[in-house]
PDB file with one MODEL, atoms N, CA, C and O in Angstrom:
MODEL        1
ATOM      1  N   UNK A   1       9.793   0.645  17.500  1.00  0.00           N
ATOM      2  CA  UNK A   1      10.622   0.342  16.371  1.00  0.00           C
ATOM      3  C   UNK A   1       9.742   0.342  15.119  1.00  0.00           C
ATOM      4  O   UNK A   1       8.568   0.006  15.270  1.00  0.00           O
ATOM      5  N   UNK A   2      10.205   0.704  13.821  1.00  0.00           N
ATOM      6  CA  UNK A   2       9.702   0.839  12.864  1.00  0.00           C
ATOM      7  C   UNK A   2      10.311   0.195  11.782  1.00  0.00           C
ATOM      8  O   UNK A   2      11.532   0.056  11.717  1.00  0.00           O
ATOM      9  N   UNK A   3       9.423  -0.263  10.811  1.00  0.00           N
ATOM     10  CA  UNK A   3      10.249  -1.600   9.386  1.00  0.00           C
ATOM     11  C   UNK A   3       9.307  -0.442   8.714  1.00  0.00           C
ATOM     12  O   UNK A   3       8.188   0.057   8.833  1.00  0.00           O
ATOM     13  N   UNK A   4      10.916  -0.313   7.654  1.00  0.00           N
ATOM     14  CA  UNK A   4      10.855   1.094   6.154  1.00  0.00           C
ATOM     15  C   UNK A   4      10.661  -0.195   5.140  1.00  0.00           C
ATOM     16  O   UNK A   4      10.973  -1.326   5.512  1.00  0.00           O
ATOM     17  N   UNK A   5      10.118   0.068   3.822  1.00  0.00           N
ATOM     18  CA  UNK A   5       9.935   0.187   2.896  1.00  0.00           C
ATOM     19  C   UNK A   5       9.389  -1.302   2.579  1.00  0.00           C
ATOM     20  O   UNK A   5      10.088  -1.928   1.783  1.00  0.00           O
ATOM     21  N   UNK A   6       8.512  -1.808   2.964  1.00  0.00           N
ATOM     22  CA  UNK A   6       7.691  -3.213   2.983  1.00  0.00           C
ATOM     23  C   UNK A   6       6.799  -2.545   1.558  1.00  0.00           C
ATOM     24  O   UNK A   6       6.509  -1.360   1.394  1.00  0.00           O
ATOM     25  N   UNK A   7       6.467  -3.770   0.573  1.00  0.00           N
ATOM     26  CA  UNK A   7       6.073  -4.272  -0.609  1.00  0.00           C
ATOM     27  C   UNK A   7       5.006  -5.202  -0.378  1.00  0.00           C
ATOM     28  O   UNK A   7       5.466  -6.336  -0.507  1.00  0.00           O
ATOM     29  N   UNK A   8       3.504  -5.233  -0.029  1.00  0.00           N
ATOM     30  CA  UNK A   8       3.555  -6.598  -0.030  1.00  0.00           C
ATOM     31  C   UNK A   8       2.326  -7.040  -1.439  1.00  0.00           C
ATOM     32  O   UNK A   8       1.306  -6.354  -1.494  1.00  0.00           O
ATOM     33  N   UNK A   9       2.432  -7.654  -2.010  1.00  0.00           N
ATOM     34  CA  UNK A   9       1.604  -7.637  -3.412  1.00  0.00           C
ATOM     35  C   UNK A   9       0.596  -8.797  -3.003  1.00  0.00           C
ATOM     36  O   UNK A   9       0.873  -9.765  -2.295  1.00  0.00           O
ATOM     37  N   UNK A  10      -0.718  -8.484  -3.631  1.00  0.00           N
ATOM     38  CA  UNK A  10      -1.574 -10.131  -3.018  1.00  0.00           C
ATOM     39  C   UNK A  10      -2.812  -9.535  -3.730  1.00  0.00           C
ATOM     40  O   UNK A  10      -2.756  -8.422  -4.253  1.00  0.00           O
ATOM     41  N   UNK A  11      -4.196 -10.475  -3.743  1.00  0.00           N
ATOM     42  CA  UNK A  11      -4.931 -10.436  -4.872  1.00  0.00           C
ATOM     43  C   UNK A  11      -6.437 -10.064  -3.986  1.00  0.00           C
ATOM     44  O   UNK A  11      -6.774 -10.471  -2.874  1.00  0.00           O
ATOM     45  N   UNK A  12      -7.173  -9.140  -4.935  1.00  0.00           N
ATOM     46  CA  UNK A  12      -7.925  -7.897  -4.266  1.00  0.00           C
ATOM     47  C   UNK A  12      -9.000  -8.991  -2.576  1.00  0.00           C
ATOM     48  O   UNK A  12      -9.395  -8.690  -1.450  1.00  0.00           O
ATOM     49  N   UNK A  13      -9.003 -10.068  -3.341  1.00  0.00           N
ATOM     50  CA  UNK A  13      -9.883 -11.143  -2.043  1.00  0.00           C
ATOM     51  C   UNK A  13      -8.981 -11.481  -0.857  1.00  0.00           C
ATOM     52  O   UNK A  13      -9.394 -12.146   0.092  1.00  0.00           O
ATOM     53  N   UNK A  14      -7.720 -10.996  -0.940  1.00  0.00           N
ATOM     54  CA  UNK A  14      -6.834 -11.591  -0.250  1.00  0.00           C
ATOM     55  C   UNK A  14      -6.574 -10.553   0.840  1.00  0.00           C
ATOM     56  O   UNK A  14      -5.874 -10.845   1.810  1.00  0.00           O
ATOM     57  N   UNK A  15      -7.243  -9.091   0.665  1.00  0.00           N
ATOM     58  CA  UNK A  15      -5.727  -8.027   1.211  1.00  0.00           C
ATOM     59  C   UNK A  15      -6.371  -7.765   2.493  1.00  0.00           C
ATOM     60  O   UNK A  15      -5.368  -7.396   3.103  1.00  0.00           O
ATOM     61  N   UNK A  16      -7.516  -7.672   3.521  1.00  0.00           N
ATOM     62  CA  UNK A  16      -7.913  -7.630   4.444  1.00  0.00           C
ATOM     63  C   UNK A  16      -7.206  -9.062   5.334  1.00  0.00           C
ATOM     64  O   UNK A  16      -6.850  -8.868   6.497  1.00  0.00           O
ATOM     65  N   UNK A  17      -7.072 -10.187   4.840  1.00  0.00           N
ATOM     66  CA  UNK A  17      -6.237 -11.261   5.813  1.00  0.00           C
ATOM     67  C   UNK A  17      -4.849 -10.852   5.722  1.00  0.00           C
ATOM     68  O   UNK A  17      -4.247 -10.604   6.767  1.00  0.00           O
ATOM     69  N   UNK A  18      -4.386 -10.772   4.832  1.00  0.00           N
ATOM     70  CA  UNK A  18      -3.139  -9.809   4.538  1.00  0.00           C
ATOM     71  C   UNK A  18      -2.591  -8.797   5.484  1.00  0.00           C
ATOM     72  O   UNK A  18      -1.495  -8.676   6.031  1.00  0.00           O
ATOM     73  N   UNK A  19      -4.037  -7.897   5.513  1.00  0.00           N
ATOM     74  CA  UNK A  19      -3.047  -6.499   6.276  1.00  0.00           C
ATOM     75  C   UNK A  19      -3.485  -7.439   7.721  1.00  0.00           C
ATOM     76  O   UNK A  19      -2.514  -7.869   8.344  1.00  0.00           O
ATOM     77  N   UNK A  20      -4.604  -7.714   8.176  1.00  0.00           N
ATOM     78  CA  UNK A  20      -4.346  -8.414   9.753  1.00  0.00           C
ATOM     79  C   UNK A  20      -3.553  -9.163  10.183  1.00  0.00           C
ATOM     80  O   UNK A  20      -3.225  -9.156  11.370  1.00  0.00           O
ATOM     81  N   UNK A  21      -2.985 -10.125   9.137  1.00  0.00           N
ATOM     82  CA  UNK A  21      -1.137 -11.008   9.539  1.00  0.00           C
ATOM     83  C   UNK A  21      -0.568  -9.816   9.890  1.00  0.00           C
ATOM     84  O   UNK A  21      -0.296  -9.603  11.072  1.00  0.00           O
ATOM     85  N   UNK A  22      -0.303  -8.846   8.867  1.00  0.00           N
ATOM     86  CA  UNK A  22       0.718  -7.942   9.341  1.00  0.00           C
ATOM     87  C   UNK A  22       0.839  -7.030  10.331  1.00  0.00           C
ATOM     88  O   UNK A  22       1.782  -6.477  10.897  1.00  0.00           O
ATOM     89  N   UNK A  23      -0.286  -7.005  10.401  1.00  0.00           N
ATOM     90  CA  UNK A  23      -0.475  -5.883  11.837  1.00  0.00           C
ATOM     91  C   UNK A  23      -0.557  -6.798  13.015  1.00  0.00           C
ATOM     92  O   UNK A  23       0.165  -6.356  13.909  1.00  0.00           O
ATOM     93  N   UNK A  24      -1.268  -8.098  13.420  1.00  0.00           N
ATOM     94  CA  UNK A  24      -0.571  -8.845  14.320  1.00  0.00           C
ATOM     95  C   UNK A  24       0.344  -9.251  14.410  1.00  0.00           C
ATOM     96  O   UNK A  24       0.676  -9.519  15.565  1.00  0.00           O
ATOM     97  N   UNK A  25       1.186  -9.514  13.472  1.00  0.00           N
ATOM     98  CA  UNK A  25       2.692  -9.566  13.465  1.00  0.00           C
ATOM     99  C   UNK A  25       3.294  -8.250  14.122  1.00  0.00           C
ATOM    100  O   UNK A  25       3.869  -8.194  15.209  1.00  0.00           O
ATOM    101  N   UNK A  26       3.119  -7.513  13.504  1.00  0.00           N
ATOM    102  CA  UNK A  26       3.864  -6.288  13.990  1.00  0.00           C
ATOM    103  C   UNK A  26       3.976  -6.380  15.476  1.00  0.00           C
ATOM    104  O   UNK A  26       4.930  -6.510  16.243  1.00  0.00           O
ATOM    105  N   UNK A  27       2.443  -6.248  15.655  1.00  0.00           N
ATOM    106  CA  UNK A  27       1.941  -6.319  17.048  1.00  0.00           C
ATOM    107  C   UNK A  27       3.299  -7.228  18.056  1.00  0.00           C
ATOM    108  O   UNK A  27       4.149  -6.674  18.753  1.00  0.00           O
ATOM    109  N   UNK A  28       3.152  -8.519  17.865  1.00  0.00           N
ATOM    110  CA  UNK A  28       4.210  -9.925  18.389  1.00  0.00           C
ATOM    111  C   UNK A  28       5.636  -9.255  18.386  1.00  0.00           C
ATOM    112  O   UNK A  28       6.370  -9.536  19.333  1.00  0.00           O
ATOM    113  N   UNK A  29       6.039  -8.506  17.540  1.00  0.00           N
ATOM    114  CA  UNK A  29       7.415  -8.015  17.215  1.00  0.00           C
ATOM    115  C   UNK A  29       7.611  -6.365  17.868  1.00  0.00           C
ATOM    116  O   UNK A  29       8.728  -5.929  18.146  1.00  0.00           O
ATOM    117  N   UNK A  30       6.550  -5.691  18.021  1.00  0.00           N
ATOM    118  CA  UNK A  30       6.900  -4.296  18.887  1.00  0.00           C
ATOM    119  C   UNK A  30       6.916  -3.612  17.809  1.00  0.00           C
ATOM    120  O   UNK A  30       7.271  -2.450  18.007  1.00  0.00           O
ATOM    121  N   UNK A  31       6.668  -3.869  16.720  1.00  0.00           N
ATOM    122  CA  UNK A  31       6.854  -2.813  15.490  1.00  0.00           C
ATOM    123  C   UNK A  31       5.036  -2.194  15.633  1.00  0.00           C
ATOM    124  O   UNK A  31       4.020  -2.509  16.253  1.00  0.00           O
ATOM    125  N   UNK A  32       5.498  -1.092  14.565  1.00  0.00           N
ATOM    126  CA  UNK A  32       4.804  -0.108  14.364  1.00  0.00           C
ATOM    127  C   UNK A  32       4.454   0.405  12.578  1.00  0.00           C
ATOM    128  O   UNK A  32       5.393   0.599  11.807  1.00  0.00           O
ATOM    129  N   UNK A  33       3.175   0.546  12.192  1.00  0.00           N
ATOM    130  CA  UNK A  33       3.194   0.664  10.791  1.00  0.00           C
ATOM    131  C   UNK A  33       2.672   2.160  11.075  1.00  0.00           C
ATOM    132  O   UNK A  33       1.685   2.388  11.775  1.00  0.00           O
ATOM    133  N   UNK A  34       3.255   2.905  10.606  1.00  0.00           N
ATOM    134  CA  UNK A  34       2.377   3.854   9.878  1.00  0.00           C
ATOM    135  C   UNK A  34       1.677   4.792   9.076  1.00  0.00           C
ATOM    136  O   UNK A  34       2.039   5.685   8.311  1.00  0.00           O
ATOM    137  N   UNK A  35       0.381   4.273   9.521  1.00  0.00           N
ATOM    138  CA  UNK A  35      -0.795   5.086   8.260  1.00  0.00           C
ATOM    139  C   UNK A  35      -0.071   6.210   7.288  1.00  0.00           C
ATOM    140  O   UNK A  35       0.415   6.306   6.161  1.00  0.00           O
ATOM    141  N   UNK A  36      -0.265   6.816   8.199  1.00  0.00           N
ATOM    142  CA  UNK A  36       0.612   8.270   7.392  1.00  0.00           C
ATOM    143  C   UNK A  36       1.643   8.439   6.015  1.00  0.00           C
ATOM    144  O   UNK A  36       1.861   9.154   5.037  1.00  0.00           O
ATOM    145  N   UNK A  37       2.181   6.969   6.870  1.00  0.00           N
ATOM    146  CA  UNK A  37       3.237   6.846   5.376  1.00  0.00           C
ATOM    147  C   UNK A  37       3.284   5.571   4.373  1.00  0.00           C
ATOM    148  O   UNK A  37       4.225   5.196   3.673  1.00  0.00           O
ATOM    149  N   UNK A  38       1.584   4.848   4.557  1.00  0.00           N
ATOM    150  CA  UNK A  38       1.204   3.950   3.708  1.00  0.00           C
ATOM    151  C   UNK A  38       0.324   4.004   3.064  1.00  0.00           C
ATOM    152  O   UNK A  38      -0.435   4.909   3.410  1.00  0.00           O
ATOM    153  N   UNK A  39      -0.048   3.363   2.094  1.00  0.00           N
ATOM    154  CA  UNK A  39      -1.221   3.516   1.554  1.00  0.00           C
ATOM    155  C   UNK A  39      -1.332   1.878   0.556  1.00  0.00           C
ATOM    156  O   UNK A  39      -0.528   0.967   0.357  1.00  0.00           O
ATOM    157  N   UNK A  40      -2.482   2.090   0.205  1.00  0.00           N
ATOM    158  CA  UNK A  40      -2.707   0.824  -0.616  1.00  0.00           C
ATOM    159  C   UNK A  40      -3.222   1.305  -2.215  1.00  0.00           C
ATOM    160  O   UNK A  40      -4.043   2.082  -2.702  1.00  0.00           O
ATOM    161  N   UNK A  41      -2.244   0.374  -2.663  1.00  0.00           N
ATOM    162  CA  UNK A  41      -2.556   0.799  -4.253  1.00  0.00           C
ATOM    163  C   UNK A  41      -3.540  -0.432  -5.215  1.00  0.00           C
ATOM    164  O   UNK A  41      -3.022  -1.470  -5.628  1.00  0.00           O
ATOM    165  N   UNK A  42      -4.129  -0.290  -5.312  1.00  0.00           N
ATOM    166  CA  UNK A  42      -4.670  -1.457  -6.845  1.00  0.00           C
ATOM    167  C   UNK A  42      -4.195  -0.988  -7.588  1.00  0.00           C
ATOM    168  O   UNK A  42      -4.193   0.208  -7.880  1.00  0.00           O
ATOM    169  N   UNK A  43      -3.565  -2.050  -8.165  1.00  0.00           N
ATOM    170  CA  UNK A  43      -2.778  -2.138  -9.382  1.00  0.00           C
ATOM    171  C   UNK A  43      -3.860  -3.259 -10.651  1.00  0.00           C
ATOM    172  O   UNK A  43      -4.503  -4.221 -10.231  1.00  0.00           O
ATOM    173  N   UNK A  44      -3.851  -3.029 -11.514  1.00  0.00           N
ATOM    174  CA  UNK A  44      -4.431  -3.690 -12.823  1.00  0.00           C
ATOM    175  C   UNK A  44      -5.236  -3.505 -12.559  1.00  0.00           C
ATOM    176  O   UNK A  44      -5.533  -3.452 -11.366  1.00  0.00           O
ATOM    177  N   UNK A  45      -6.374  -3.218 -13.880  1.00  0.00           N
ATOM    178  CA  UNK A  45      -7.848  -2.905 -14.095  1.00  0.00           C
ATOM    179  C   UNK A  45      -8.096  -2.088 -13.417  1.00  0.00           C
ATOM    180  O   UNK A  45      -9.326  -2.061 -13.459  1.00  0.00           O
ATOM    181  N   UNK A  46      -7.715  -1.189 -12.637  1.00  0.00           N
ATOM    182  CA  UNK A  46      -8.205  -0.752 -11.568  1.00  0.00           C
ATOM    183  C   UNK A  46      -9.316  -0.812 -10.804  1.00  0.00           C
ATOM    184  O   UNK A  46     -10.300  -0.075 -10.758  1.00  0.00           O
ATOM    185  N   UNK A  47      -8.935  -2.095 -10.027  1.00  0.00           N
ATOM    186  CA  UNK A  47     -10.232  -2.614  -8.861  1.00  0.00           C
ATOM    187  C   UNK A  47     -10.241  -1.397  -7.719  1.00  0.00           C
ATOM    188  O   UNK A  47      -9.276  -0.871  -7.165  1.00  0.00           O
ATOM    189  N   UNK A  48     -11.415  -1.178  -7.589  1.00  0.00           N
ATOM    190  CA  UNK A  48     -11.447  -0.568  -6.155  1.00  0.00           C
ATOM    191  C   UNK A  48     -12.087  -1.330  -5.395  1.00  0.00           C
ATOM    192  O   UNK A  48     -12.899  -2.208  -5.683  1.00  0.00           O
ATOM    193  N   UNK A  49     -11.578  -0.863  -4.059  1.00  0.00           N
ATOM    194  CA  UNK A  49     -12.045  -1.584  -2.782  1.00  0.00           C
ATOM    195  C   UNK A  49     -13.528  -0.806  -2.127  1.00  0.00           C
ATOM    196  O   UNK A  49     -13.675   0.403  -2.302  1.00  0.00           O
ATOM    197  N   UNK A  50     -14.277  -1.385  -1.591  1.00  0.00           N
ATOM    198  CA  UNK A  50     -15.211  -0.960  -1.670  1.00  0.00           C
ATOM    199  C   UNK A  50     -14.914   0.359  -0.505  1.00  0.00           C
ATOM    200  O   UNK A  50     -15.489   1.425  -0.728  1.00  0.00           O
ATOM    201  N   UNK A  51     -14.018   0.246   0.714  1.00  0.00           N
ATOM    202  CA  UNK A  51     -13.519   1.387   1.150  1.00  0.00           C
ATOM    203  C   UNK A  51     -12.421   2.618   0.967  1.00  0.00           C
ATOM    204  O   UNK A  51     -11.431   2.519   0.243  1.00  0.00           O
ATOM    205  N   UNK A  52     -12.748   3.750   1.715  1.00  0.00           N
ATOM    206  CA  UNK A  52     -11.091   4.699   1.476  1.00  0.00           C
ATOM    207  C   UNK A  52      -9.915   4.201   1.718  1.00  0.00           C
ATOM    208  O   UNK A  52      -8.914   4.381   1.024  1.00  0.00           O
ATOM    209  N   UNK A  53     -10.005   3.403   2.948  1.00  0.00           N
ATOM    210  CA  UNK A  53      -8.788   3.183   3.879  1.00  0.00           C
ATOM    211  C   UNK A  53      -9.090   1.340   4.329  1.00  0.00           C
ATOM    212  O   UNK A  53     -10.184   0.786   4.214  1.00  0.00           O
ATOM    213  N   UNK A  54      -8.145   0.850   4.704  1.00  0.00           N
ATOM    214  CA  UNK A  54      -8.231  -0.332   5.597  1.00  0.00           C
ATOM    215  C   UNK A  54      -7.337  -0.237   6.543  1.00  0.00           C
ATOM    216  O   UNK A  54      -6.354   0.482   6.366  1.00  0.00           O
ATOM    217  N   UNK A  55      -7.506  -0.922   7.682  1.00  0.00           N
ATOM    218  CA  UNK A  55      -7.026  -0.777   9.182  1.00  0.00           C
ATOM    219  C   UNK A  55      -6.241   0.923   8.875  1.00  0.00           C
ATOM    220  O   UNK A  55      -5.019   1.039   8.964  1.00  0.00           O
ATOM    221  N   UNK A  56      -6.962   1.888   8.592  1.00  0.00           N
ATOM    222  CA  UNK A  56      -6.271   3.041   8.194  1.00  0.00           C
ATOM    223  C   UNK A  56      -5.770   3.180   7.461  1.00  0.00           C
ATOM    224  O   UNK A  56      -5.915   4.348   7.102  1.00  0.00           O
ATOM    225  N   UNK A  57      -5.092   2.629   6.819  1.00  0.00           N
ATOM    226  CA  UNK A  57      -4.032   2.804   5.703  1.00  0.00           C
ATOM    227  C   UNK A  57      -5.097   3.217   4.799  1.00  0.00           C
ATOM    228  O   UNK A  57      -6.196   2.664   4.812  1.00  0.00           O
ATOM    229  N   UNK A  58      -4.741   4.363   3.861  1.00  0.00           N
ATOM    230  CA  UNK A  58      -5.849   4.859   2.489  1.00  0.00           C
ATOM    231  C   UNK A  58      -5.344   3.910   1.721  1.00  0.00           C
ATOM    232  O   UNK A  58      -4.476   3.076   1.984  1.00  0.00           O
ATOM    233  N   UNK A  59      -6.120   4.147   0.478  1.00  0.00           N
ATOM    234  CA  UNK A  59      -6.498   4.034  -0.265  1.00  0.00           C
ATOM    235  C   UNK A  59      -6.328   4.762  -1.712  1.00  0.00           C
ATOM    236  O   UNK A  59      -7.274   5.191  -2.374  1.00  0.00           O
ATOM    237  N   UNK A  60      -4.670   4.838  -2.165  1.00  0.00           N
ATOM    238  CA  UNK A  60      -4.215   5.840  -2.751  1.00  0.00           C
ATOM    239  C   UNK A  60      -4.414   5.435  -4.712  1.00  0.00           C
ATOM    240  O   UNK A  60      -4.028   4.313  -5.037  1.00  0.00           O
ATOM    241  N   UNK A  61      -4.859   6.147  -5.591  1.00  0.00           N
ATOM    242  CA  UNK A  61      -4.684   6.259  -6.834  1.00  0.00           C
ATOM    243  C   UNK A  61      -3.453   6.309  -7.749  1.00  0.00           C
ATOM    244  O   UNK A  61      -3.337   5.944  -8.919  1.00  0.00           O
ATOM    245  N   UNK A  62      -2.586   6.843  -6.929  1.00  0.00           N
ATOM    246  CA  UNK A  62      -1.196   6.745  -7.151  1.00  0.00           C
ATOM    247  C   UNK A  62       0.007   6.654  -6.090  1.00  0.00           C
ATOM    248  O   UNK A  62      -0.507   6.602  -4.973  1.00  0.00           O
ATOM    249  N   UNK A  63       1.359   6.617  -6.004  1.00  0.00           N
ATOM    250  CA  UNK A  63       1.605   6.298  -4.668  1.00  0.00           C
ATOM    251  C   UNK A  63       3.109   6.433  -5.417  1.00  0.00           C
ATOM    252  O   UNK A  63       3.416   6.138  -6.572  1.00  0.00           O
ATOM    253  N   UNK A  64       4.198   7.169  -3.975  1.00  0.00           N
ATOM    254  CA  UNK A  64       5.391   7.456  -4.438  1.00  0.00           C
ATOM    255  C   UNK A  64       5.985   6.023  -3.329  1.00  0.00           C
ATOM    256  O   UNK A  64       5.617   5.666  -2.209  1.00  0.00           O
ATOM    257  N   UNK A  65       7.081   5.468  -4.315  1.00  0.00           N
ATOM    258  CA  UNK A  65       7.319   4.271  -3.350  1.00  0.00           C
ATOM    259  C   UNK A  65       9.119   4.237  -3.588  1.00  0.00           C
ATOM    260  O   UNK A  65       9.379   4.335  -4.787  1.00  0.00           O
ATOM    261  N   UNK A  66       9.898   4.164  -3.037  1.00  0.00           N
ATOM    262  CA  UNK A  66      11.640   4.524  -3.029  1.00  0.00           C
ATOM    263  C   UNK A  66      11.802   6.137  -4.048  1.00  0.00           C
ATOM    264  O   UNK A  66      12.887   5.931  -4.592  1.00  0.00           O
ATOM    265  N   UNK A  67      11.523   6.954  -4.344  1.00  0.00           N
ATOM    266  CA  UNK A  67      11.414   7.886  -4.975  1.00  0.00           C
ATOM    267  C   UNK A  67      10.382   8.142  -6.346  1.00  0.00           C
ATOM    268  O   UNK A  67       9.978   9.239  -6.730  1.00  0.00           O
ATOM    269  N   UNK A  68      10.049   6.649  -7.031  1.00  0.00           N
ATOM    270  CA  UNK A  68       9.716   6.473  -7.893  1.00  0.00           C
ATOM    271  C   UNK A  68       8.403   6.763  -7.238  1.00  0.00           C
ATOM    272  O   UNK A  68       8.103   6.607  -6.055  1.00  0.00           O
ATOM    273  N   UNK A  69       7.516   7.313  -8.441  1.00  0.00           N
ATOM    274  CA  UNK A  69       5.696   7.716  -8.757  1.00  0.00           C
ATOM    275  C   UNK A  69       4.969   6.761  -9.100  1.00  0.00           C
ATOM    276  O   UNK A  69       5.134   6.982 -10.300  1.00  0.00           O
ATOM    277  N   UNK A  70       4.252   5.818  -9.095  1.00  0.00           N
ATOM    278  CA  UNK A  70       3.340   4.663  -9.971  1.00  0.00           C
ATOM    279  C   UNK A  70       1.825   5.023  -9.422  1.00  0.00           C
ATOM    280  O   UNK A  70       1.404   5.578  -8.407  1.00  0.00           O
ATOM    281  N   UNK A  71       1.209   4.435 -10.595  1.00  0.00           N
ATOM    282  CA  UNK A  71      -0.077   4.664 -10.561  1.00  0.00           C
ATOM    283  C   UNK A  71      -1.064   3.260 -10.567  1.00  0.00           C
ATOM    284  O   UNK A  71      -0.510   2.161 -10.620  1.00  0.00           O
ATOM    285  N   UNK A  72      -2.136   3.333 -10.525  1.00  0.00           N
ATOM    286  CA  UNK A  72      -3.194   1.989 -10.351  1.00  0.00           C
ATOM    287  C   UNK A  72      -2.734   1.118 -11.519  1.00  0.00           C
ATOM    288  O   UNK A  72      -2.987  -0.075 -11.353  1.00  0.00           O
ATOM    289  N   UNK A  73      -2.078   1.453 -12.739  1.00  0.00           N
ATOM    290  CA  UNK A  73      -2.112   0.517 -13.884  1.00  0.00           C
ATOM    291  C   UNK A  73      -0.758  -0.018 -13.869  1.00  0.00           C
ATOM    292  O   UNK A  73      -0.279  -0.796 -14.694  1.00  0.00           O
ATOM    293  N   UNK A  74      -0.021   0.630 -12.537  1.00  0.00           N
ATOM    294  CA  UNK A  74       1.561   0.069 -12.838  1.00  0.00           C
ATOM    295  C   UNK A  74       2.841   0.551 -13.112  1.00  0.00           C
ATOM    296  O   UNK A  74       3.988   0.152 -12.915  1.00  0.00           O
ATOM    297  N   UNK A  75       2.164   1.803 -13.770  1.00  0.00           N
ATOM    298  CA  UNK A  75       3.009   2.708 -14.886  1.00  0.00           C
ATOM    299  C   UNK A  75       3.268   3.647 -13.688  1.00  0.00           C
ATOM    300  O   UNK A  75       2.621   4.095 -12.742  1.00  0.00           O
ATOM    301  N   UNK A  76       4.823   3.750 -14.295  1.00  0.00           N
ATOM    302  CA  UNK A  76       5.707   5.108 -14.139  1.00  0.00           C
ATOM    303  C   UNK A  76       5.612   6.204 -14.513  1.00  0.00           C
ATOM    304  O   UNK A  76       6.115   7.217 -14.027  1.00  0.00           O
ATOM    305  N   UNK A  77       4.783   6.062 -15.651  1.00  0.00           N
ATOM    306  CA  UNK A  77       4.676   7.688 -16.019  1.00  0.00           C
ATOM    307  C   UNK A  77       4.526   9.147 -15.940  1.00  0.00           C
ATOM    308  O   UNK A  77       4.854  10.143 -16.584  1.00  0.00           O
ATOM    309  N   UNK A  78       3.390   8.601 -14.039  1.00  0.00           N
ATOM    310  CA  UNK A  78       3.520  10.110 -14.109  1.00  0.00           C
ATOM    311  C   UNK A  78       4.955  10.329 -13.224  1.00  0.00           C
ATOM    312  O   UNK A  78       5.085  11.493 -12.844  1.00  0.00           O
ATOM    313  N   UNK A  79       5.778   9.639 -12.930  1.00  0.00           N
ATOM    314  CA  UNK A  79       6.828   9.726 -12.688  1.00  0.00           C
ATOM    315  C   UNK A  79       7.881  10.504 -13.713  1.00  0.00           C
ATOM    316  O   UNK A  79       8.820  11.277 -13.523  1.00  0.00           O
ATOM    317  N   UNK A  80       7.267   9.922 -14.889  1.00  0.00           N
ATOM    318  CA  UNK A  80       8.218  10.531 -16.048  1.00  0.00           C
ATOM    319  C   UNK A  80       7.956  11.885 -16.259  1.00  0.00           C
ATOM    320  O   UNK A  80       8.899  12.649 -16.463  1.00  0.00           O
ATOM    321  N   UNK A  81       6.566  12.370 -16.233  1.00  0.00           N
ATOM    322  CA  UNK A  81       6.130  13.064 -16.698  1.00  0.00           C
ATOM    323  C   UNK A  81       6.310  14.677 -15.458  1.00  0.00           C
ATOM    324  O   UNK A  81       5.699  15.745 -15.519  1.00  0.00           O
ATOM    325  N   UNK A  82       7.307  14.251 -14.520  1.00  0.00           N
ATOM    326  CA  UNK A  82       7.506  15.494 -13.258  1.00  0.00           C
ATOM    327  C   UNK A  82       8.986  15.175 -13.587  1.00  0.00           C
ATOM    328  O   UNK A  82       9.850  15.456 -12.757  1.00  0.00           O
ATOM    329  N   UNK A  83       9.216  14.762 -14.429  1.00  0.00           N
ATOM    330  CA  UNK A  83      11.083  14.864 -14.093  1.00  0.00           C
ATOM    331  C   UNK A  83      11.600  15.851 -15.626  1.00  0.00           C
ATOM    332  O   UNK A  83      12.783  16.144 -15.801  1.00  0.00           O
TER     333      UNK A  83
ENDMDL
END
């Protein structure tokens, strides 16, 4: 079984305990995340993480999320800027 379109927002010290709740959760529940169709965005200042990926999931610069485009600062634009 698979859970679509999860959000989860949390602060750059936080997101490694973060993604391991969720993936042992998943785990407890039979669900399934996947990589392929996630990624992790920093948003503001643009912090990077010192890796590409965590538990797989990349590590994306920009990221299409319900149709909409956003980028590390938040902004829609380049969303605006393909329509």
């Amino acid at each position: 079984m698979y859970a679509d379109d999860l959000v989860l927002m949390v602060k750059k010290n936080e997101i490694e305990e973060l993604l391991k709740s969720l993936f042992d959760i998943s785990k407890e529940f039979d669900l399934k995340i996947n990589p392929t169709k996630s990624a992790i965005l920093m948003v503001k200042n643009h912090e990077k993480l010192e890796d590409d990926s965590l538990f797989d999931i990349p590590v994306a610069e920009e990221y299409r999320y319900l149709g909409i485009l956003m980028n590390g600062m938040g902004s829609i634009n380049p969303h605006m800027e393909k329509i």
